[in-house]
N, C-alpha and C positions, 0 to 999 in steps of 0.2 A: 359663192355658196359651195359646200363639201359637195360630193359627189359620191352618188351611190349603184355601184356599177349590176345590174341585174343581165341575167346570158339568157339569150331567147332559147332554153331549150326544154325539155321534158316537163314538168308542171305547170313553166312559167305559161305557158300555151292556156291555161284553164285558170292559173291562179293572177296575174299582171293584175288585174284590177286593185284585188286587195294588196300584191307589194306595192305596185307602184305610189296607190293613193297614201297608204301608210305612210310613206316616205317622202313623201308631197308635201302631206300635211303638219311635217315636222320638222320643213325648212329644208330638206335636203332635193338636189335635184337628181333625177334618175336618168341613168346612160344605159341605154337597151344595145346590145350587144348587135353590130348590124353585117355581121360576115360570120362565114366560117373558114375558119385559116386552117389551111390544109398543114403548115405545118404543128397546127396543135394534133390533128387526126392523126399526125405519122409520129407522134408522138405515145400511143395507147401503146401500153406496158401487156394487154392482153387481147385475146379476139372479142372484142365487145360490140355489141350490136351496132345498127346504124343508128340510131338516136343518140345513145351512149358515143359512139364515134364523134358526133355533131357534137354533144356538149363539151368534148375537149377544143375542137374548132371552137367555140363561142368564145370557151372561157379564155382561152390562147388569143382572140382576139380582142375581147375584155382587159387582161392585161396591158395589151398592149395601149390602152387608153389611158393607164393610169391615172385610173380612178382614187376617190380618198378610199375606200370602203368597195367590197364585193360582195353582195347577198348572195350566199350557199346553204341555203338549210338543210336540215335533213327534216325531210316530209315524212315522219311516220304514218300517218293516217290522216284522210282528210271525211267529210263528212257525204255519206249516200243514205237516204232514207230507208227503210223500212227492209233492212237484212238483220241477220239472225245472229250476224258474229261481226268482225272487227272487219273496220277497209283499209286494208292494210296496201303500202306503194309494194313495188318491185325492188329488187334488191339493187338496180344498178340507179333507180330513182331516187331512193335511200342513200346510194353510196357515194351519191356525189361530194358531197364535202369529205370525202374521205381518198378515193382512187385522186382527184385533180388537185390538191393540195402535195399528194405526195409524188405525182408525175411532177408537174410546174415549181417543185420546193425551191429551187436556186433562184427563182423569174420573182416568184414569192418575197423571198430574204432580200433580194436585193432591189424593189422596188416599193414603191410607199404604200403600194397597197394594203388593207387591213380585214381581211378575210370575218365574216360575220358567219356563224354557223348555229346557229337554235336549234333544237330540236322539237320540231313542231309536232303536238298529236293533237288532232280535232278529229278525234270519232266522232262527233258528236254535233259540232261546231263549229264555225271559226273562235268562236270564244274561248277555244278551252287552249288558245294559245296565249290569250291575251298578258297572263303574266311571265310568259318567256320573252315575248315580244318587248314588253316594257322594262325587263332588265335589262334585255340586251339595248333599247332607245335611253334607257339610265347611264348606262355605262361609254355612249355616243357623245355623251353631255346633252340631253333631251332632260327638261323637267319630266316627271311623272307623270304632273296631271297633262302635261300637252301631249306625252305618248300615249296617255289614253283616252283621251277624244282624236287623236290621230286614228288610235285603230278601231274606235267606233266608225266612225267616217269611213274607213277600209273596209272594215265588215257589212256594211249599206250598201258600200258600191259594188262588192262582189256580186252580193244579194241583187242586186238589181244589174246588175250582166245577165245573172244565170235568170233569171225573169223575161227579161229580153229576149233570151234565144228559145225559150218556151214558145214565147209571142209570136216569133219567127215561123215556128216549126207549126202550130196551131192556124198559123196561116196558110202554109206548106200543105194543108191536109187538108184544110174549107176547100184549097182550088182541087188538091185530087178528085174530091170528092163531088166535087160541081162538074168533073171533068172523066165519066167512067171511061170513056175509049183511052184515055191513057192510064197508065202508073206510075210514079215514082221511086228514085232508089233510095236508098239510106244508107248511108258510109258508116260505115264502122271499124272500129279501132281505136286507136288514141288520140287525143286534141293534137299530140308530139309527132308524129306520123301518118294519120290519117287524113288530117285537116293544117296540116304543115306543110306550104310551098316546095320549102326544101327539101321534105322528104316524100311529098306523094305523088310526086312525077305529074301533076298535071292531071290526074284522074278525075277530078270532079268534075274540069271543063272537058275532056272526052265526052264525060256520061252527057253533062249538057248542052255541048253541041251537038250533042244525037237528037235533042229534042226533049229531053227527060226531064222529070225534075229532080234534083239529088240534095239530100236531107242529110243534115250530120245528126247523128243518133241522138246527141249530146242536147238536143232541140226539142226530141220528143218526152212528153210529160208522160213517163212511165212508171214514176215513184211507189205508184200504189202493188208492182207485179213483185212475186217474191223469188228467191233466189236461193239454192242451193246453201243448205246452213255450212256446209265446208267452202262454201266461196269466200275466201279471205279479201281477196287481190280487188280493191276500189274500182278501178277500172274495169273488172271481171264482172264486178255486181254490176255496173253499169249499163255494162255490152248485154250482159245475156236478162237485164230487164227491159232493156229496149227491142231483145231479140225476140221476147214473147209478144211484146206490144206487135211487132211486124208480121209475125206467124199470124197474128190474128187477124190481120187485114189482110183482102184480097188483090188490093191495089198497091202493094208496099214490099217491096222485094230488098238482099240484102249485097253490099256488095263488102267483104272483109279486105279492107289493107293489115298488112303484117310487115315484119321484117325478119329478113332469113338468122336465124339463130336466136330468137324470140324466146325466153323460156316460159312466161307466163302462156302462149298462142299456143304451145304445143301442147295444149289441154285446150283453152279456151276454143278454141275451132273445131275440135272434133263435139265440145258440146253445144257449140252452135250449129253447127251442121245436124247432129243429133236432135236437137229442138226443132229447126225447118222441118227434118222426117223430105219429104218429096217436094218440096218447096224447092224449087229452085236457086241457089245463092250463088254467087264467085266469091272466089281468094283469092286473092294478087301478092303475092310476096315479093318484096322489095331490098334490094340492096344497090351499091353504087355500080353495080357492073346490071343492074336491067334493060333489056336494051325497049326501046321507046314501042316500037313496032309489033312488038309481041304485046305490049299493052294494049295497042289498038283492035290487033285482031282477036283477042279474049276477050272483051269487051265488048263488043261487035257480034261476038257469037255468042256473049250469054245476054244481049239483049234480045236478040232470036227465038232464043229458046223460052225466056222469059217470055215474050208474047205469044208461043205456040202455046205453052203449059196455060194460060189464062183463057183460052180455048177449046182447054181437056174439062168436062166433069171428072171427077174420078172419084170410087166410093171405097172405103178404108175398109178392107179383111175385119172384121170383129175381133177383136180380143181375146184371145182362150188363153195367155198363158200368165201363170201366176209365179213370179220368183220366190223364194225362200226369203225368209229375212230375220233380222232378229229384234225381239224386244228387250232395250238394257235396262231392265227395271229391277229390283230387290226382291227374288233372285231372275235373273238374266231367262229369257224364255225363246228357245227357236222355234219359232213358227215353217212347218215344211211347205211345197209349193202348195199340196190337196189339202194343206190347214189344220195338219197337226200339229199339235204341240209337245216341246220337248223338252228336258232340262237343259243346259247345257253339258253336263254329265252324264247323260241318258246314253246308252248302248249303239242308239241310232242316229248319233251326232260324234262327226270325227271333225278334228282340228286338223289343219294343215301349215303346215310352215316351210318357207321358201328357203334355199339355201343365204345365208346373209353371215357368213364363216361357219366353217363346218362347225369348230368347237358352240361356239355360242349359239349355234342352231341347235344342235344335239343336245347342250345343255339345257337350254329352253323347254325342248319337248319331254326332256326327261319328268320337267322341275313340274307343267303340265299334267302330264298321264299320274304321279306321287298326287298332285289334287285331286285324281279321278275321272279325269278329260283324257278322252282316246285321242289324242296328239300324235301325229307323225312328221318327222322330221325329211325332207327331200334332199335328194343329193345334190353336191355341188353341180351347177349348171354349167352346160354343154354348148355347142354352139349350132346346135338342133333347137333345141330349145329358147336362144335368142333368136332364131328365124322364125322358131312359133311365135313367139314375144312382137315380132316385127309384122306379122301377117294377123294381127290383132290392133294394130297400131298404127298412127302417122309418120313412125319412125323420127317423128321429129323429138318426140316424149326421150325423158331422160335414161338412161342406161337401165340403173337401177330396176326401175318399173317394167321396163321391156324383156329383164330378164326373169323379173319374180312371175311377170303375166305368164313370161313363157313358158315359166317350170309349171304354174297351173293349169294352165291349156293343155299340156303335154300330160300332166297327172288325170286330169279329165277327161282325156281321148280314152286312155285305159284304162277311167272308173269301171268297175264289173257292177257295186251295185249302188242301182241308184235310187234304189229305196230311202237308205241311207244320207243324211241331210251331211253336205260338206259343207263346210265352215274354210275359208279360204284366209290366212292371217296375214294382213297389211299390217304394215308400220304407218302412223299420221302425224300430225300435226300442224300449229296452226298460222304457218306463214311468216315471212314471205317466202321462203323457200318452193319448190314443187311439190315436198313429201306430200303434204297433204292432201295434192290434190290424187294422188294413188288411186286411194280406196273410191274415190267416185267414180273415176274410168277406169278400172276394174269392176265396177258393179255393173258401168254401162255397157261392156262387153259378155256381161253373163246376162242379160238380158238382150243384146241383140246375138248373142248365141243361143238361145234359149232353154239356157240349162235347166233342168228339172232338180229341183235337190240343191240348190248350190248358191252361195252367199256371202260375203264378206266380213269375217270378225275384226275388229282395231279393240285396241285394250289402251284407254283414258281417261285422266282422273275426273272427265265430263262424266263418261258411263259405268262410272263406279270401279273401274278395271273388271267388270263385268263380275263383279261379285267374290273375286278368287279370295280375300281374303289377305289381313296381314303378311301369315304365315309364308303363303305362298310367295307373294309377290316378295318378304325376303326371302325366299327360297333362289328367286330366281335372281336377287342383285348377288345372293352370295356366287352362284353360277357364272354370271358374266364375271365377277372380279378375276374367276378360277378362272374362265376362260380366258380376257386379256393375258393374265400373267401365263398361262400353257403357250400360247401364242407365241411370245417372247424370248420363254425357257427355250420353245422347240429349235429356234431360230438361231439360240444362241450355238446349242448342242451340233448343230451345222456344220461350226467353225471350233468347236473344241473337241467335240468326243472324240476318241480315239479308233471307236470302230463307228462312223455316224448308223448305220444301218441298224446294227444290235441294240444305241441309243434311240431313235424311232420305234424301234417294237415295245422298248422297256416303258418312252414315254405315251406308246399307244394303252400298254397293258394297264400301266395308273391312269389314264383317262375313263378307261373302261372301267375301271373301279367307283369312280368318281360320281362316272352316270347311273352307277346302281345305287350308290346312294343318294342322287338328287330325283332316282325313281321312288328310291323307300325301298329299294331290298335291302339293303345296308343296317344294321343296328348300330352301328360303332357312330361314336361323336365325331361328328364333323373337322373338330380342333385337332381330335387323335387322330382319323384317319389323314386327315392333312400333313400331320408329324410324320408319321410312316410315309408316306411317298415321300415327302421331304429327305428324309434318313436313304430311302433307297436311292432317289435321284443322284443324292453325294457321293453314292458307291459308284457311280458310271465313272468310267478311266476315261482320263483326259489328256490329249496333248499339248494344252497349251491354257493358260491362265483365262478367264473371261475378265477378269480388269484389261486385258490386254488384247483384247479382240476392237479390231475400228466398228461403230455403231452409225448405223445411219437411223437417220429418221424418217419413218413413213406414216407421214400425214395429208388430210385433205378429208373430201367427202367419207362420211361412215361406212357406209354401204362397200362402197368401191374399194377404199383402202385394207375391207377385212374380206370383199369374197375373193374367193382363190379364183374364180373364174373372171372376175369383174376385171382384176390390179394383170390378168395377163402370167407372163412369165416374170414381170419385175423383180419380185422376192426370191426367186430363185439365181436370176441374172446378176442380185448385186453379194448372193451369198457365194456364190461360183467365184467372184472377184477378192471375196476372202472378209466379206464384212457379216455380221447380226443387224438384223433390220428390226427394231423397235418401232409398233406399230402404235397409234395412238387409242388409247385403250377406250371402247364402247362406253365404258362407263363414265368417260368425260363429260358425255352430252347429259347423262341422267342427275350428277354433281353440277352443269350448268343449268337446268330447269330447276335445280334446289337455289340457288346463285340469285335464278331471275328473281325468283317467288321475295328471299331474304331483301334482296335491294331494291325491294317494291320499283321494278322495271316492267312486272307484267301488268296488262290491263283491269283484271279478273279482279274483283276484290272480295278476300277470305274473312269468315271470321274471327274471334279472338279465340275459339275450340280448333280450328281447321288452321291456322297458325301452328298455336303450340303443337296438334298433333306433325302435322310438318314438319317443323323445328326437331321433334320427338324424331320420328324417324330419319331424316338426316344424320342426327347423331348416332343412330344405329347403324346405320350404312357406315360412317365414316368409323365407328368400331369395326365393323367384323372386315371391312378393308384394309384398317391398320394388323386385323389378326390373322387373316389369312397371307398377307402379304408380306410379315413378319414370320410367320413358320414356312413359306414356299420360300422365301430369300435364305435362309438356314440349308436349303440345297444348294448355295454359292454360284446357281446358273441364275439366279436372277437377285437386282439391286433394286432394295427396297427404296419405295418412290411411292408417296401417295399424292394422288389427282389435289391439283393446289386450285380448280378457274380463278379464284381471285389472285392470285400472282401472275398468273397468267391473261389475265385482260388488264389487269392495271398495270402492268410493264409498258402497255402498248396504248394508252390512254390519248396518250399524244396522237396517237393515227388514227386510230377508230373507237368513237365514244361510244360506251358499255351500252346502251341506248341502238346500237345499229346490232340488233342479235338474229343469231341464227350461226353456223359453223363460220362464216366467216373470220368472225374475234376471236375465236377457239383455236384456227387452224394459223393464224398470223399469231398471235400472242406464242401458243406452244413453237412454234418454227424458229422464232427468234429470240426464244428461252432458252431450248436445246443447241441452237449451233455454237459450237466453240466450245461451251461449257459441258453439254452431256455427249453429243453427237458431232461426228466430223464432216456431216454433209445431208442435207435435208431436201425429199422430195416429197413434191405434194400433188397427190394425185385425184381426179375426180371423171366425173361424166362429161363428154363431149358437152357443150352448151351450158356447164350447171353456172349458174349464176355464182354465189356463193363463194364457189372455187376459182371462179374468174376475177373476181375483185380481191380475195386474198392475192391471187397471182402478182395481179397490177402492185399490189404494195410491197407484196416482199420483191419483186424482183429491184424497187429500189434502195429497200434497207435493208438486205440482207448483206450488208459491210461492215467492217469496222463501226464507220460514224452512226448507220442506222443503230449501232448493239448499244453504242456509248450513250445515246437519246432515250435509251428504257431508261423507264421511271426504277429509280433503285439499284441500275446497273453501274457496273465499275469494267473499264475497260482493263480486258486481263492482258497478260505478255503473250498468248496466242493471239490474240487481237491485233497488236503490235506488229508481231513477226509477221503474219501474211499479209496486210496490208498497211504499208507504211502510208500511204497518200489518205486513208480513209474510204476511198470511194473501189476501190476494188472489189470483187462479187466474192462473197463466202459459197461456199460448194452447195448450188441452190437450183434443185431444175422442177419446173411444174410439167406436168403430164396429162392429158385429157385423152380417154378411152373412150370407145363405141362399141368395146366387146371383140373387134378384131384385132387382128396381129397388129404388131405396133409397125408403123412406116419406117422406112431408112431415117430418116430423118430424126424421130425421136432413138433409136439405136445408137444414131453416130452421137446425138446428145448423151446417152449414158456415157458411152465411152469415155466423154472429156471429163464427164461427171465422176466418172470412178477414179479417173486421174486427178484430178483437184480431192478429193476428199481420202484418197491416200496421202498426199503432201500433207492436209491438214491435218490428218492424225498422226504423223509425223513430227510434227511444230507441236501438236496436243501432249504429245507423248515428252518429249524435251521439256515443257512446261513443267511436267508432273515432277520431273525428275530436278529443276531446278527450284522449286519450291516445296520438295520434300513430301512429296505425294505418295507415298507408295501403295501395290496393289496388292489383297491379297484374295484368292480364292480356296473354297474350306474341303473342295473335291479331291480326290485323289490326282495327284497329277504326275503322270509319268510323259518322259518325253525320251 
């Protein structure tokens, strides 16, 4: 019989019923993966969690069994009853068939195995897989109709697991409940780490040789509680409706397993803890260096505590405070704490916005206040205000959030009036990334601070973008394109102008022009005042050609890689060294949400008005970016380039299918577009922990060579390609970077250093190309030298 090689790790913990039987039932026999090989763990291309760690051990030992066939899906969604939005996996649960395919590629090619990767979405179902499932059993050499009484049969037996362990748990709760002089715990976390041998140290049998009984969450019939309509994350809806089922009983206490560098936990815990309120719970955070013994004695002292507090009466303060909020209805209404109402334009509603790059903040708030919304803009953030952001926070939450909390907290402290309704402006969205979850812990910290006046605005094409209007919202793409490309100019003007200081004031004094017209003091057209700054840009004296300046590329997380306080002294460090840093322009990600929508990727489904109007604007966007970017290049500091995502993710089809979205595909497709051909050395920068930016890492750190360049879909291995790495397997000039908002350690320093030396060699060999292929450069500035 074939063989179908399945890795005990992340899903397989919750889902084995349905792979295995499937697979069962259609002749094949299934090899469950029964180690973890330390040499697939020392194997991780990036710092990835401990589950993520474990599933390279698995797969590392999976191979090694030479299987015919290895089941790798990618789990988009699997099915939780009664939530509001999508159950969406985690990005490194997703990103399996992606990061271990390109760590093990040589183990891969050169053994019989045959990698299976489906992309599985059951919002809904297990059914709504069924005809992935059976193409991919067609193409096995499986008839059709036995693949699909196969995965009927699979779908039964899951259904009847997750029945079982209801049974289980419903039994779990007759005995508490026959039994008040005790209580029971409830484990929570994931089936992969919480209720996994190998990862949870042995905690259940602690809790129940204490005498306890210990419940996996996953047992309690909680279906009917509801959850947070921004909880994307399956697992999240999970935890925190099991987590109200336990708040409610008085015999049912919680105990959270995690693992240290968790990104999803670094929200989901602070709102677990926030739903207990005085409830007593533990956290146990887990990784390979925990030592045994400190598990026993936290343990041991919050079963303690747990019996003293069951003990306490305790009667709950009353209620008196009421937050602000807003209603997004047609037109958008703030409601203050005393329960006035307001427009949103009203005199007594200010906008706030967080530094997220000066220009594109400043432009924003301009584009704002022109609608008639009192908008203000914050300055770039300080490192006062990341220790506000930290003293708000678990500090485990991602950079991003920690710094925007902080600049609000900090702008709060020295509200004067607070008559006045603040409107506080997150960035969201819907998973699996963290963005999303911002705006909910940020709410829930204006509520346990008990602001008076103060509330959270997001602008989505859920809430109508809060009413602004066509007009506006192109007001403000034409804004970001200006600001991407200022960005760029400014960067470039660095390394050519000839007096850079005089160049900075001239490119401060057209910016300022800029923002008076994205306010509306401005009469002059847009097209025309673009012209004139263009015309005077080209009058700045130059010494030195901008075809001829080395470029690097700065990409990774949005956030990080545009705020000036986020990316550090980076941009500065690599233009000292004599390079233009080319930053990945904001407006990527809003041209990939047009991308998702067109190649029907997203889940949402639009009508045949809300289409074409779509389609409509697209095309509008992709005009006034060909027009403003076509008269700012006419100032010769910058080469016109319009945002391509679909060249851009389908170069790179082969590693990560269009189907695994979120920055990821974005920031590996653009990395390995630009090196050699636009740029001589590419870094990617993000948050300490962010997911996202960690599994790009794992992939380019191995195709960023020759042979990865030569595997894009459409690519032609050029004679730069050639000259620096004859073997193929040599590293193009490639460093990833993770920030926390502090100075950067020796260690990433001594890495620029080598980094700045390898990407001058490459634009060296770049530069000799151009010249033997008849490349020449020309710039339309005055240039004296």
């Amino acid at each position: 019989d074939k063989t179908v090689g399945i890795m005990l790790s992340f899903l397989t913990h919750s889902l084995f019923p349905l792979y295995s039987r499937f697979f069962n039932a259609m002749g094949f026999r299934v090899i469950l993966s029964d180690g973890i090989a330390p040499e697939g763990i020392s194997r991780c291309e990036a710092s990835f969690c401990m589950p993520a760690e474990i599933s390279h051990g698995s797969f590392y030992n999976l191979l090694k069994k030479n299987p015919d066939y290895i089941f790798l899906p990618q789990v988009m969604q699997i099915p939780v009853p009664n939530v509001p939005t999508y159950s969406r996996n985690c990005v490194f649960v997703q990103g399996e068939p992606y990061y271990l395919p390109v760590t093990f590629r040589k183990e891969i090619e050169n053994g019989p195995t045959v990698l299976l990767s489906p992309v599985l979405k059951m919002g809904n179902s297990y059914e709504d897989a069924k005809s992935v499932l059976l193409e991919m059993a067609v193409n096995m050499g499986v008839p059709h109709q036995k693949a699909g009484q196969a995965f009927e049969v699979a779908c039964e037996k899951q259904r009847a697991y997750e029945k079982e362990l209801h049974k289980q748990g419903a039994r779990a709760l007759k005995y508490l409940d026959g039994h008040p002089e005790t209580f029971g715990v409830v484990l929570f976390g994931r089936t992969y780490n919480a209720f996994a041998r190998e990862v949870n140290m042995g905690i259940p049998h602690k809790v129940a040789s204490r005498g306890y009984m210990i419940i996996p969450h996953d047992m309690l019939l909680a279906d009917s509680y509801e959850v947070n309509k921004k909880m994307f994350w399956a697992q999240g809806q999970k935890i925190m409706k099991s987590a109200a089922f336990v708040k409610e009983r008085g015999n049912l206490f919680g105990f959270y397993i995690t693992n240290f560098s968790c990104g999803p936990d670094a929200f989901l815990i602070g709102y677990f803890r926030n739903l207990m309120e005085s409830k007593p719970s533990l956290t146990l955070e887990l990784d390979q260096h925990t030592a045994d013994a400190g598990l026993d004695t936290r343990i041991e002292a919050a079963l303690d505590i747990i019996s003293s507090y069951r003990k306490i009466t305790k009667k709950n303060a009353a209620e008196t405070y009421s937050p602000a909020f807003i209603e997004y209805g047609k037109p958008p209404i703030v409601v203050s704490s005393d329960g006035k109402r307001y427009a949103l334009n009203d005199k007594n509603v200010e906008i706030i916005l967080p530094s997220m790059g000066k220009y594109s903040t400043e432009a924003s708030a301009a584009v704002l206040r022109r609608a008639g919304l009192n908008a203000r803009a914050l300055r770039v953030a300080d490192k006062d205000m990341l220790l506000e952001g930290r003293k708000n926070a678990s500090c485990k939450e991602c950079l991003p959030y920690l710094v925007t909390t902080g600049s609000f907290m900090t702008y709060l402290k020295q509200r004067r009036d607070n008559d006045k309704v603040t409107l506080l402006f997150m960035a969201t969205g819907g998973g699996p990334c963290r963005l999303g979850q911002y705006c909910v812990a940020l709410d829930q910290v204006i509520k346990a601070h008990r602001f008076w006046n103060v509330a959270v605005f997001t602008l989505t094409d859920e809430n109508g973008y809060a009413g602004l209007g066509s007009r506006t919202l192109l007001a403000a793409w034409q804004a970001i394109i200006v600001s991407d490309v200022f960005g760029n100019i400014r960067s470039m003007l660095s390394q050519t102008a000839m007096n850079r200081f005089q160049a900075n004031a001239a490119l401060e004094s057209f910016w300022k022009e800029l923002l008076s017209y994205f306010e509306g003091k401005v009469s002059t057209r847009f097209s025309i005042l673009l012209r004139l700054i263009a015309q005077r840009m080209s009058l700045i004296q130059l010494k030195k050609k901008p075809a001829d300046v080395p470029v690097i590329s700065l990409i990774g997380e949005i956030f990080v890689r545009r705020d000036e306080f986020s990316r550090k002294n980076l941009v500065d460090y690599l233009e000292s060294h004599g390079f233009a840093v080319k930053v990945a322009p904001v407006a990527e990600y809003m041209c990939y949400s047009n991308y998702v929508i067109n190649a029907g990727l997203g889940e949402r489904e639009f009508t045949l008005r809300e289409h074409l109007k779509m389609r409509l604007t697209a095309r509008v966007q992709s005009w006034w970016e060909r027009r403003i970017k076509s008269i700012l290049a006419q100032s010769g500091l910058y080469k016109f380039e319009m945002i391509d995502v679909s060249k851009t993710i389908h170069g790179i089809t082969h590693l990560v299918n269009e189907n695994f979205r979120g920055e990821t595909i974005l920031t590996v497709g653009l990395g390995m577009r630009e090196i050699a051909d636009e740029t001589c050395g590419v870094v990617s920068i993000g948050p300490f922990g962010c997911m996202p930016s960690r599994m790009a890492e794992s992939i380019l750190k191995k195709e960023m060579n020759r042979a990865g360049k030569s595997r894009m879909f459409g690519n032609k291995v050029n004679t730069v390609s050639d000259n620096i790495a004859d073997d193929g397997e040599a590293a193009y000039p490639f460093l990833a970077i993770e920030t926390d908002g502090t100075p950067f350690p020796l260690l990433v320093e001594a890495n620029l250093e080598a980094f700045v030396i390898q990407a001058k060699r490459m634009h060296e060999k770049m530069k000799k190309n151009k010249v033997k292929s008849g490349v020449s450069s020309v710039g339309s500035n005055k240039f004296k030298q």
